[in-house]
C-alpha positions in Angstrom: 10.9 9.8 14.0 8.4 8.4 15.6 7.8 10.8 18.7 7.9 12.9 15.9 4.6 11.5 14.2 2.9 11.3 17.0 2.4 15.1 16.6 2.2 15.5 12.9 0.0 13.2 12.2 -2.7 15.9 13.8 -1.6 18.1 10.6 -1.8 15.4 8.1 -4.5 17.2 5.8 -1.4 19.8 5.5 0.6 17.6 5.2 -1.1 15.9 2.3 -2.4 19.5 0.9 1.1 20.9 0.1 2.5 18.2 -2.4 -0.6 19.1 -4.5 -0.2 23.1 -4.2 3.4 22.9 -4.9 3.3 20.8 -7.8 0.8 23.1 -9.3 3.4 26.2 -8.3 6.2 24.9 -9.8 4.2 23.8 -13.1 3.4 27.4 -13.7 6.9 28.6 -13.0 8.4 26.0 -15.7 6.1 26.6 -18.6 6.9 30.3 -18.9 9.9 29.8 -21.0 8.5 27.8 -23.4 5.6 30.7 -23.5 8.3 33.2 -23.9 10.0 31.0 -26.4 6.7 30.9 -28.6 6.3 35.1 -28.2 9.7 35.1 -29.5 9.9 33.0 -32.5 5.9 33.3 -33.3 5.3 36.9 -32.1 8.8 39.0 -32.5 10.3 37.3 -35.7 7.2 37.3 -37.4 6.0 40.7 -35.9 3.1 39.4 -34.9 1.3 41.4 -31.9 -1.8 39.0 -31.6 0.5 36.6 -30.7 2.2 38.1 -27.7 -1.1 39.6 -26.6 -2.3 36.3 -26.2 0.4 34.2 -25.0 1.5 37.6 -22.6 -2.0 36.7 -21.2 -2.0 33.0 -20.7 1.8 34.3 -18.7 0.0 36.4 -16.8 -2.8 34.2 -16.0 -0.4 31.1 -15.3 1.9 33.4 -13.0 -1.9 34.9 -10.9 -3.1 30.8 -10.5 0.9 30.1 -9.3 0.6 33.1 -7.2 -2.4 32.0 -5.1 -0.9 28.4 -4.9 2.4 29.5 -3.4 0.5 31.7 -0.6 -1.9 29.0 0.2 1.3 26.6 0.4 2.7 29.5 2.9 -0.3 29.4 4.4 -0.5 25.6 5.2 2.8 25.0 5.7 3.7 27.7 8.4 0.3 26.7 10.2 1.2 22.8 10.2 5.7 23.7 11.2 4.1 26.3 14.0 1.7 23.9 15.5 4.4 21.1 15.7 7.2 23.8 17.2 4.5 24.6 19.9 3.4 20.9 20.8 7.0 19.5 20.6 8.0 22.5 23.2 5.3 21.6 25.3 5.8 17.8 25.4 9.6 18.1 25.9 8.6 20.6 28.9 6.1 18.2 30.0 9.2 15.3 30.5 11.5 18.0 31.9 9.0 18.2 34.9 9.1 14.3 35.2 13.0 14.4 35.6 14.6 14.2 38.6 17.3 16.7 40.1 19.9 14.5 39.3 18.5 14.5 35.7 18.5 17.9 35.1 21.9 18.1 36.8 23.0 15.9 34.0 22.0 17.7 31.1 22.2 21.7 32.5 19.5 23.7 33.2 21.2 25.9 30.3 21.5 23.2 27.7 17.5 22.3 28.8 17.0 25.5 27.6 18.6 25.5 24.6 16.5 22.7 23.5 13.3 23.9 24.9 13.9 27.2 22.6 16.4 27.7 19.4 16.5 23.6 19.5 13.2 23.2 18.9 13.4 26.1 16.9 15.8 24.7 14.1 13.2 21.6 13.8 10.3 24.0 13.4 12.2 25.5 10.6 13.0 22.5 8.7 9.3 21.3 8.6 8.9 24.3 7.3 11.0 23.9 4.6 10.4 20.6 4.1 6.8 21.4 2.9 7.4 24.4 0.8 11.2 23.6 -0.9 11.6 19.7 -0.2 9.0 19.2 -2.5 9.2 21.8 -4.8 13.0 21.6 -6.0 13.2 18.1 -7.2 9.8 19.2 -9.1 11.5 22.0 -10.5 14.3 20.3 -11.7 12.8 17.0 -13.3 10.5 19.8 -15.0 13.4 21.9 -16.1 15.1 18.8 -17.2 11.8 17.4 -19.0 11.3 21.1 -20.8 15.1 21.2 -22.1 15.1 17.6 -23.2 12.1 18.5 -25.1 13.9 21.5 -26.6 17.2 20.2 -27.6 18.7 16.6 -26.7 21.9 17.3 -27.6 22.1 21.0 -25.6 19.9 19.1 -22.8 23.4 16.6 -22.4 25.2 20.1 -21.5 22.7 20.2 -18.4 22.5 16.6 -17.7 26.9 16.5 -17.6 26.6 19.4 -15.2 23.8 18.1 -12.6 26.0 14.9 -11.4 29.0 17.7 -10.8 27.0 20.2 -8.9 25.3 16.8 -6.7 28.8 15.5 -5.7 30.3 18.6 -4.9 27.3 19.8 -2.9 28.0 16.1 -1.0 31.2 16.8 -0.6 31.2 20.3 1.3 28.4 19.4 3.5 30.1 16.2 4.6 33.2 18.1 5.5 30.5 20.9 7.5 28.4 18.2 9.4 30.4 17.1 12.3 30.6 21.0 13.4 26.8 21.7 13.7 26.8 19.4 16.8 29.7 21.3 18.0 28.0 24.8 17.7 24.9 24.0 19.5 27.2 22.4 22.5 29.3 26.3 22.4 25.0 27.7 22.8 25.1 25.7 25.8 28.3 26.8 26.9 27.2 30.3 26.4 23.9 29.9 27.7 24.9 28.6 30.9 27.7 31.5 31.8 24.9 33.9 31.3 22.5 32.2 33.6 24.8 31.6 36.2 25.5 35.2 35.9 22.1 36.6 36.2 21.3 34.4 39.3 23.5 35.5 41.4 23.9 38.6 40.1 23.8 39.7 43.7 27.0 37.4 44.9 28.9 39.2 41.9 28.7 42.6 42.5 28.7 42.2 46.1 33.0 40.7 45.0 32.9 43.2 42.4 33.2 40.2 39.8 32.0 42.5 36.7 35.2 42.0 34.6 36.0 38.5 35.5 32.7 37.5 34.5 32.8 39.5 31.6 35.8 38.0 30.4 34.2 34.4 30.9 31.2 35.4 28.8 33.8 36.8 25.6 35.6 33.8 26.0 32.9 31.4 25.3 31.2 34.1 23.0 34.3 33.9 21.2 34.7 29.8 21.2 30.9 30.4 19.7 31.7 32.7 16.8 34.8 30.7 15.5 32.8 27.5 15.2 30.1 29.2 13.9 32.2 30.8 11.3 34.1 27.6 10.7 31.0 25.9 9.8 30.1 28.4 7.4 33.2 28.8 6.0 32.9 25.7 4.5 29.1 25.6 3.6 29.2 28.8 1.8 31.6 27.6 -0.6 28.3 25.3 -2.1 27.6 28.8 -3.8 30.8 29.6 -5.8 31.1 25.8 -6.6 27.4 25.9 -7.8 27.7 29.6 -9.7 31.2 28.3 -11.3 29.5 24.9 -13.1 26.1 26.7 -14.0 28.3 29.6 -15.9 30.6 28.0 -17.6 27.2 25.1 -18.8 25.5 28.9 -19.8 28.8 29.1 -21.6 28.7 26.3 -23.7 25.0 26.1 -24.3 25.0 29.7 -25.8 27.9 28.5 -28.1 25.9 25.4 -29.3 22.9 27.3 -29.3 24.4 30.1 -31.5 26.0 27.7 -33.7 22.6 25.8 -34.5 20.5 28.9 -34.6 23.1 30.2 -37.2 22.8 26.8 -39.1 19.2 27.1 -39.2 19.1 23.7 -36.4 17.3 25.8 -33.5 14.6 28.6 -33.4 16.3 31.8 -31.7 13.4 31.4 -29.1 14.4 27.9 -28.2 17.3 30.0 -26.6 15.1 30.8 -24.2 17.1 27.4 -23.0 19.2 29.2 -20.7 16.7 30.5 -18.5 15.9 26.4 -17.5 19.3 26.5 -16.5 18.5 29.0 -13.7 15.6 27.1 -12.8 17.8 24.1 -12.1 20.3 25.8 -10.0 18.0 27.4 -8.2 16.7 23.8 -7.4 20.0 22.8 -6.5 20.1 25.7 -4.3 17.5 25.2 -2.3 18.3 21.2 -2.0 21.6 22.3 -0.9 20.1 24.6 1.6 17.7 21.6 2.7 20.2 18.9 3.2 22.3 21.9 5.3 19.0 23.2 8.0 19.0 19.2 7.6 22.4 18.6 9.1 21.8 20.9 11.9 18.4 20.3 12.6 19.9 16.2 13.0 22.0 17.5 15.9 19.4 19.1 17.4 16.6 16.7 17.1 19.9 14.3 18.5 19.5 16.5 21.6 16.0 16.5 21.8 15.2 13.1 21.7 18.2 12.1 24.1 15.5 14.5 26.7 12.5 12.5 25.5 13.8 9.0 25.6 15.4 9.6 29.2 13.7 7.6 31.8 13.5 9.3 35.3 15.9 8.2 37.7 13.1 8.7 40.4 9.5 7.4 39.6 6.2 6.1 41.6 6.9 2.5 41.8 3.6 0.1 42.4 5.0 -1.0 45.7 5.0 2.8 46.6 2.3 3.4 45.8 0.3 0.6 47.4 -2.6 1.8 50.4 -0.4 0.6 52.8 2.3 3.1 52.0 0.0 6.1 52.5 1.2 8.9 55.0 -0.7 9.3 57.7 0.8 11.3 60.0 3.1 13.2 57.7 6.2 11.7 59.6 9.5 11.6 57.7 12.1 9.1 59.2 15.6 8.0 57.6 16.7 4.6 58.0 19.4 3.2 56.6 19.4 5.6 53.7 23.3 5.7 52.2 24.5 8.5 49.8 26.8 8.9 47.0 27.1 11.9 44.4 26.7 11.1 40.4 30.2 8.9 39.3 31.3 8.6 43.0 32.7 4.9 43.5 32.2 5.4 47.3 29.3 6.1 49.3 29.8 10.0 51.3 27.1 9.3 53.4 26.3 5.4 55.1 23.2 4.4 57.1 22.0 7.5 57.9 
């Protein structure tokens, strides 16, 4: 995380901007249902059209200031993720150069690329996200929870029963998805490097009229590439049934509470406006779940990055190197002594050349 920092501390004033503009964003997104609530019970029951004139204008005036904080937020927070893509890509370039052949042997020129691009990529996106939804679904749902608390306690327990249920199970299916995010971006490589072998010597394979055989390479690993893929989301996507299960049947029982108590004089028919928190929280929950997943990928990739960036070149200028009395003069090369043995060989191939 620290090679990290290094870039976004230069974005720090967006950094410390968006907290501010989305706690602003969500506040006027959480008080509209206790405005509706009040045009209810104050303005419809008592046929009342003052009243839901001017609450309907405070709504509209609330959802215009929320409005402008949620573009700036855009604003800042695409600026700041963009910026840190670009100077990440161009640092991790900057330390490809520094490697040596046998470096780049080691990792692929294909999987270089994959980092350089949809690697970096993935990060890019998850700083994104991190400063518009990291911040702004917790706030959503201590607000929602605060709101409905405030409405009911003993409907509120319906809510607070359901949270812990929806929290483990999200755990649970992203657990079981994590291991295969490392496993998809290894199948990019994979695929990446059949197609750049292919285009470079293009020339060698339709000269041995190659077309099919290299064609069924590429749809084998295109193949390998879609099952993980859909493997991996297979199991993620069921966060959404899971979620849409627990919130309905918590709808369920709230509206039969509810009913009940509005019918026993207990609770305003407004303060049924109740349900709508509920689709604040699992929206929350739905965008923490989608966090923690661009999370677990992003993980693997950063993984890959960082193994680039914490490399140490195999070849480098050594003081004694470079010392005055090393300098060429002549621009003589001569070989003495020089021994060779390829990557993992246990014997030398070539001795005292």
């Amino acid at each position: 995380m620290k090679k990290y920092w290094q870039i976004l501390k230069k974005y720090k004033i967006s950094l410390l901007a968006c907290p501010l503009l989305v706690l602003v964003s969500v506040m006027c997104e959480t008080v509209q249902p206790m405005y509706m609530a009040d045009i209810i019970d104050n303005g419809v029951m008592q046929r009342d059209l003052s009243v839901i004139t001017a609450v309907g204008g405070k709504m509209i005036l609330i959802s215009i200031v929320g409005l402008i904080f949620s573009i700036a937020n855009v604003y800042v927070s695409s600026h700041a993720s963009i910026g840190f893509g670009t100077d990440l890509r161009t640092g991790l370039f900057g330390k490809i150069q520094q490697l040596s052949f046998f470096d780049i042997d080691r990792f692929s020129t294909a999987s270089l690329i994959t980092r350089l691009t949809s690697d970096i990529s993935r990060i890019q996106q998850v700083i994104m996200m991190s400063m518009r939804l990291m911040l702004r679904s917790p706030l959503m749902l201590v607000m929602a929870v605060f709101f409905v608390v405030r409405i009911n306690l003993e409907l509120a327990g319906v809510l607070l029963a359901a949270i812990p249920i929806l929290g483990f199970s999200v755990f649970f299916i992203l657990r079981q998805g994590f291991p295969f995010f490392l496993k998809v971006q290894q199948k990019v490589d994979q695929l990446n490097e059949v197609v750049r072998e292919n285009l470079i010597n293009i020339r060698v394979v339709k000269s041995f009229v190659r077309e099919d055989f290299e064609a069924h390479k590429f749809k084998d690993k295109s193949e390998s590439l879609r099952d993980t893929v859909i493997h991996a989301s297979n199991i993620i996507v069921s966060i959404f049934p899971v979620m849409q299960l627990v919130m309905n049947l918590s709808i369920i029982a709230i509206l039969w509470m509810g009913g009940h108590k509005v019918m026993t004089g207990e609770l305003k028919v407004g303060e049924l406006i109740f349900v709508n928190y509920l689709g604040q929280v699992l929206m929350s929950l739905m965008m923490l779940s989608m966090i923690i997943m661009s999370y677990a990928r992003a993980s693997a990739s950063s993984k890959r990055i960082l193994e680039v960036l914490d490399t140490q070149p195999s070849l480098t200028d050594t003081p004694e190197g470079m010392r005055s009395t090393r300098e060429i003069e002549k621009g003589e090369i001569a070989f003495e002594k020089v021994s060779f043995r390829y990557g993992g060989g246990e014997t030398d191939v070539l001795r005292n050349i």
